[in-house]
N, C-alpha and C positions, 0 to 999 in steps of 0.2 A: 340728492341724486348722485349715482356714481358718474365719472367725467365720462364722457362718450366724446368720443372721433368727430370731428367736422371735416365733410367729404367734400370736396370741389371736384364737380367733370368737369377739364380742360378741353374743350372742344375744339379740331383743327382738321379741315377741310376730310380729307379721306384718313385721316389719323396723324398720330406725332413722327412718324416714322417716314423718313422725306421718299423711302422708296414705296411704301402705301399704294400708291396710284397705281401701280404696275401690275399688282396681283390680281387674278382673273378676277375676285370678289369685288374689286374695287369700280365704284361710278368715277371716270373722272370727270363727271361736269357735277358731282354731288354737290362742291363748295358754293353752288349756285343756286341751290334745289330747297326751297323750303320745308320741302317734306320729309330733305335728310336734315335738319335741324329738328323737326316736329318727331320726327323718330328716336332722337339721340335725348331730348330733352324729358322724351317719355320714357326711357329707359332708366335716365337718371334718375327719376322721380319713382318707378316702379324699385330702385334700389334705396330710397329714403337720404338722397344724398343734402346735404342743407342748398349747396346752387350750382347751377353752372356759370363756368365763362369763357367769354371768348376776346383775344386777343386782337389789336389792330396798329395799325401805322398811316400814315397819310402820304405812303408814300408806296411804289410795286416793288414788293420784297424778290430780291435772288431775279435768277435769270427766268423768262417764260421757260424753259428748255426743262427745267431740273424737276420740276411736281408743279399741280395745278396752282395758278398764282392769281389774285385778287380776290377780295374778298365783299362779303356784303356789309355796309353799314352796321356798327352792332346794335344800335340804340334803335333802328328800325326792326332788327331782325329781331331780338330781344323783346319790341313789343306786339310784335305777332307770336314769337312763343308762349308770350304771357297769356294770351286767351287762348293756348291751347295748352296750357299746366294750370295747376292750381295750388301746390305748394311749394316749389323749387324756387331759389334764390335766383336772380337772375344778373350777372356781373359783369360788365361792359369795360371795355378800357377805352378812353381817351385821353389827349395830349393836352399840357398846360401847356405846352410851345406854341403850338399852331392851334390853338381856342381862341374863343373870347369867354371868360365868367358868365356873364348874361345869358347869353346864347346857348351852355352846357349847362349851367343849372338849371334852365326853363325845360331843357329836354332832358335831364334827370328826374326833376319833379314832376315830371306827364308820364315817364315812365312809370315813376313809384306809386304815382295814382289807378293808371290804370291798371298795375299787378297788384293793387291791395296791398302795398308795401313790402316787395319783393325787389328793390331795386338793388343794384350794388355799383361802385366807380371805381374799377381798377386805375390809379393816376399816375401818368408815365408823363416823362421829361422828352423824350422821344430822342432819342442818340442817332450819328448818320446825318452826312451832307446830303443827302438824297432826299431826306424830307424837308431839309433847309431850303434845298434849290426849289423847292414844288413852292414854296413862301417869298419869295421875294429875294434870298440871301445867298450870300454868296458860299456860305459853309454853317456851319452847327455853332451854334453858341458853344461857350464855355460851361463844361460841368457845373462847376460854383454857379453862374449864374443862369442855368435853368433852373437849378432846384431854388435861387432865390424868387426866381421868376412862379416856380411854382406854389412855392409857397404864401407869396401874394393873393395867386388868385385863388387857392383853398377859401384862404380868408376872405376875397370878397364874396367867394361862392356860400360859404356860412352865412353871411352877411344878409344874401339874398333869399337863400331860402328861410331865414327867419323874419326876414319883413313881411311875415305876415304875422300874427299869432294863433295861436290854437282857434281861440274862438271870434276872429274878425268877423265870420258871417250869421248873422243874425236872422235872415230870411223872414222877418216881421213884415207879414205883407198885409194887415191891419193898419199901422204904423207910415207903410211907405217906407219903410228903411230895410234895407237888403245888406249893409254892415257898416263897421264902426271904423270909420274913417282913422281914428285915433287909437288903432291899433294895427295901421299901416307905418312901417320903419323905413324908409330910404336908407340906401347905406350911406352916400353922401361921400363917397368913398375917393380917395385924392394918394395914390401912389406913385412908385417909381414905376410900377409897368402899367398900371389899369390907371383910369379914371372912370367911376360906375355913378351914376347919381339914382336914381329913382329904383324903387321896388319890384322884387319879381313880380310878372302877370301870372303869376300861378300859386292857387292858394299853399299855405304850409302841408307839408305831404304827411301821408299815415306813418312814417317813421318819423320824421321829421327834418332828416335828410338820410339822405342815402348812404350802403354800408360804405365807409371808405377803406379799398384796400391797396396796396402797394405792394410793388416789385423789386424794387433796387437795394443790392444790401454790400454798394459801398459806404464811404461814410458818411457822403452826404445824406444818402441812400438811406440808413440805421437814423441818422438823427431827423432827418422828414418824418419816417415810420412810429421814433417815439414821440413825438409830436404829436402827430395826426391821424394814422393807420389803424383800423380797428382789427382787419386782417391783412398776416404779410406772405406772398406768394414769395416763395426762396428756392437756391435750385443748389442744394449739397450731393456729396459725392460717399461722403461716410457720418458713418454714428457719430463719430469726435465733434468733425466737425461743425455737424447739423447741431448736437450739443451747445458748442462754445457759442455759436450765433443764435441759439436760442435764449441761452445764460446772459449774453449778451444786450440782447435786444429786450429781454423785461425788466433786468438791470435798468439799461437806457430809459425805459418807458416807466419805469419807478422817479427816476432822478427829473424827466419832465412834468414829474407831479401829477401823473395817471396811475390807474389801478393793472398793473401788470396782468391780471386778469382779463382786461377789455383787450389788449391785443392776442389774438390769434395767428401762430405759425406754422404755417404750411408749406411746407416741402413738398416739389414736385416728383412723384416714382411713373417712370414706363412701366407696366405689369407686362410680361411677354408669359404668357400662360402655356401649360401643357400637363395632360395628365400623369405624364413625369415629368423627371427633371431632363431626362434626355430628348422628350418631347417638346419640350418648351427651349432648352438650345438646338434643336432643329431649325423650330420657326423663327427663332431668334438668323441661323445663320441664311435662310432661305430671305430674309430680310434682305440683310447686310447684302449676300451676292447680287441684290437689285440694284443696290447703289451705284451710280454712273459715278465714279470717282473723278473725274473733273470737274465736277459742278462743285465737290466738296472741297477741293485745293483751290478754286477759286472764292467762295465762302467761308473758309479756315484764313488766306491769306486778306480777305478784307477783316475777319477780327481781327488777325495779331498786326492789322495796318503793313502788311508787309508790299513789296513791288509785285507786279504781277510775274510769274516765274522763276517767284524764288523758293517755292518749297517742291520737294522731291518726293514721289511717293512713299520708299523704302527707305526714306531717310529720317531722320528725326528733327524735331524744329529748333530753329537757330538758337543756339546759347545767349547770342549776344541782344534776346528781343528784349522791349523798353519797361519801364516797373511800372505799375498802375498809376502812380502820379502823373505819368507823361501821358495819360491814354488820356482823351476825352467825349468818348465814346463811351460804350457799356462796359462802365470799371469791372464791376464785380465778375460779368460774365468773362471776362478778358482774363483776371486772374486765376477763376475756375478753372480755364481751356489749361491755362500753359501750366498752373500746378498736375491737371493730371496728367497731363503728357510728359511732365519730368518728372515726379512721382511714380510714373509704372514705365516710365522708359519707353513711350509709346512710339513708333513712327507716325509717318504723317497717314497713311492708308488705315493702322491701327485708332488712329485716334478719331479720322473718319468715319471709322465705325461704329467706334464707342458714342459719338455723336450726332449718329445718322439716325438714332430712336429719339434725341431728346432733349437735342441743343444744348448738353452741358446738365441733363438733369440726370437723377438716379435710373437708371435702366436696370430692371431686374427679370431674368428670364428663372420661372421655376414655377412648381404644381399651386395650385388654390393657397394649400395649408402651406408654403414657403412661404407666399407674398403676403399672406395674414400673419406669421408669426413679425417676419419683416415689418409691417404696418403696427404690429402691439410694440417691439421693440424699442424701436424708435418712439411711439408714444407714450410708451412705460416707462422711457428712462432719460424724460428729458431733454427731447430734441424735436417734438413737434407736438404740437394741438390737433393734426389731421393733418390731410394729405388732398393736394392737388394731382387729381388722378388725371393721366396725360397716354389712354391708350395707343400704342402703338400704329393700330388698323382700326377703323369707322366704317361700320357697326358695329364689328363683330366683337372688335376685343373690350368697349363699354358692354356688350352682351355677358360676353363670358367674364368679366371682372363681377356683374350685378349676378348671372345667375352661380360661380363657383368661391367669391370671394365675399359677398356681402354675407349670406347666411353664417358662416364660419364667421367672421365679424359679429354678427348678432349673440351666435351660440356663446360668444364668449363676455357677453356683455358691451360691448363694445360699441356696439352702433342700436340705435331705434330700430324698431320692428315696424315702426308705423308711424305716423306725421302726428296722429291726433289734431286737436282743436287747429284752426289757421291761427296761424303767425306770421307776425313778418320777417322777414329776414335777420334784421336785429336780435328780434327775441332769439330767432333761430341758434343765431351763433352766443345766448346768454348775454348779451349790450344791452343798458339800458337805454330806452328812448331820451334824446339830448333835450336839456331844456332849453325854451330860448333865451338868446343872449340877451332881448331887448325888454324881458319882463324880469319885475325885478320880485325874488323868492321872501314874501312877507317876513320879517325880523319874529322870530318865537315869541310868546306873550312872556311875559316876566313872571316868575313862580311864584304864587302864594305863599304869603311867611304864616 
């Protein structure tokens, strides 16, 4: 088969664009509304995308003031869209900080059952004193030791969704035996962060665990991903770059003794559509003028950890900010901000802008056949396996990306025309289903001389 694009809808309350809420189109109670998920997830699937996901924290992002804030559970919400799709991936983000293994794997595995194995686990370290405090503590762990932290519970989480095997249940109601005891695994598990003893209450799922994808691409960030990540959500700014960390990162996932194949990389684009190009920086600038720029020099000075009232609109940001080593917060995203803001010489209102579509992800405003040529680009030469698509405005511009950009996509080979047979998400993204850890793969018969 020729490679085709894997498509991620980023789904975010009235869209990725924090001024979204403001335009007459927009519901601002939609982030609450079932119906605008059951609509958004039906667009996605009417454009053949492999999943959506959605994003969360455990903690109330930004001020109430700035766009609608809180969100719904996703692993609830998630399984209410599953009985209302039938092919789409369906991709949840929770925290290895404020988890417990037990408790997320058992409600991954309920998920992946009941989507016929359509689940996916976006797994974040969760950065920010603010979800610290909501825990009991008094500030955020150390970078290093969340990602050790999380990489603990990966592994108990492996651990548990394979204590079952394929075929534990037997349902011999002849017999009286309903399954085989001795093909139940405790993990029996004794670490620095968990102690798990006994086996998940939920049988092995139709994947066998869920997609695992990740988001962080400092270094801890890269070496978690070639570890563990089957897909990696990333947020570059140019071809180069997107390149070197793509180069990078299957490099890395060769050297952890994986098939550089099994990871998938996903860059985040804003598509800002118009049937020109002067149409689409219109709505592009019709955006931006919504921004209430104080909410954003209060959000720009909590990334670069700066005091409150030290950045100047018309000004540009301090020389003297700290190198990603000192940060222990969201490295990579940290790095992003302040390279492009020195790299185009941005002020701080300019770079406001630049990141008022997309947190630091590629924003691109131009016609159908721009943001298609942009999307083979990038996927022709090097720099991604698909694209985490992160419309602007909700509905409209997941509308208009499925009905002006998918087709053009198709025409070029590039994307499926149609889902055919079910799959699970796994198959979706070409993975194969993992074996388990606790059955052992019979030794080959020895060759006939």
């Amino acid at each position: 088969m020729t490679r085709q694009l894997h498509l991620n809808a980023f789904l975010m309350t009235t869209g990725h664009h924090e001024a979204s809420w403001r335009l007459p189109e927009s519901d601002p109670y939609a982030h609450v509304r079932l119906e605008h998920y059951v609509r958004l997830a039906r667009a996605a699937e009417r454009g053949t995308f492999d999943s959506l996901f959605l994003a969360d924290g455990p903690q109330l992002w930004n001020s109430v003031a700035q766009r609608p804030a809180g969100a719904l559970e996703p692993l609830t919400l998630l399984t209410a869209l599953a009985t209302a799709t039938e092919h789409i991936g369906l991709i949840a983000t929770a925290s290895t900080s404020y988890n417990s293994p037990y408790n997320l794997a058992r409600k991954f595995a309920s998920l992946d059952i009941i989507s016929g194995g359509r689940a996916g686990w976006n797994i974040v370290t969760t950065a920010g004193a603010e979800a610290a405090r909501n825990f009991g503590l008094d500030a955020e762990p150390a970078h290093a030791e969340r990602y050790a932290r999380a990489a603990e519970f990966l592994d108990v989480a492996l651990k548990l969704w394979d204590s079952w095997e394929d075929d534990t249940i037997l349902a011999d109601k002849a017999a009286g035996v309903w399954g085989d005891d001795a093909k139940i695994h405790p993990p029996g598990h004794r670490g620095t962060y968990f102690s798990v003893e006994g086996a998940l209450n939920v049988p092995r799922t139709p994947q066998g665990y869920p997609l695992l994808v990740q988001a962080g691409s400092s270094e801890d960030g890269k070496a978690f991903a070639a570890r563990y990540a089957e897909a990696v959500f990333t947020a570059q700014q140019t071809l180069a770059d997107a390149q070197a960390f793509y180069a990078d990162l299957k490099s890395r996932t060769a050297q952890a003794g994986r098939d550089p194949e099994h990871i998938k990389v996903l860059p985040g684009i804003v598509p800002v559509l118009g049937s020109t190009e002067a149409e689409a920086r219109a709505n592009e600038q019709v955006l931006e003028d919504h921004i209430v720029h104080e909410h954003g020099v209060a959000h720009l000075e909590r990334l670069l950890q700066l005091p409150t009232g030290t950045l100047e609109l018309d000004a540009q940001v301090p020389a003297d900010l700290p190198s990603e080593d000192a940060v222990e917060g969201a490295k990579s995203r940290y790095t992003l901000v302040v390279g492009l803001a020195r790299r185009e010489r941005l002020t701080v209102r300019q770079l406001i802008g630049r990141l008022g579509g997309g947190r630091g992800h590629l924003t691109f405003a131009g016609t159908p056949e721009q943001v298609a040529d942009a999307i083979e680009t990038w996927f022709t030469q090097g720099a991604a396996d698909g694209f985490n698509i992160m419309p602007p405005v909700l509905p409209s511009g997941l509308d208009a990306f499925v009905d002006h950009v998918v087709p053009l996509l198709r025409a070029r080979g590039l994307l499926r025309t149609e889902y055919g047979p079910r799959q699970t998400l796994r198959e979706r993204y070409g993975l194969p289903r993992p074996a388990n850890q606790y059955v052992r793969t019979p030794a080959p018969a020895p060759a006939l001389v």
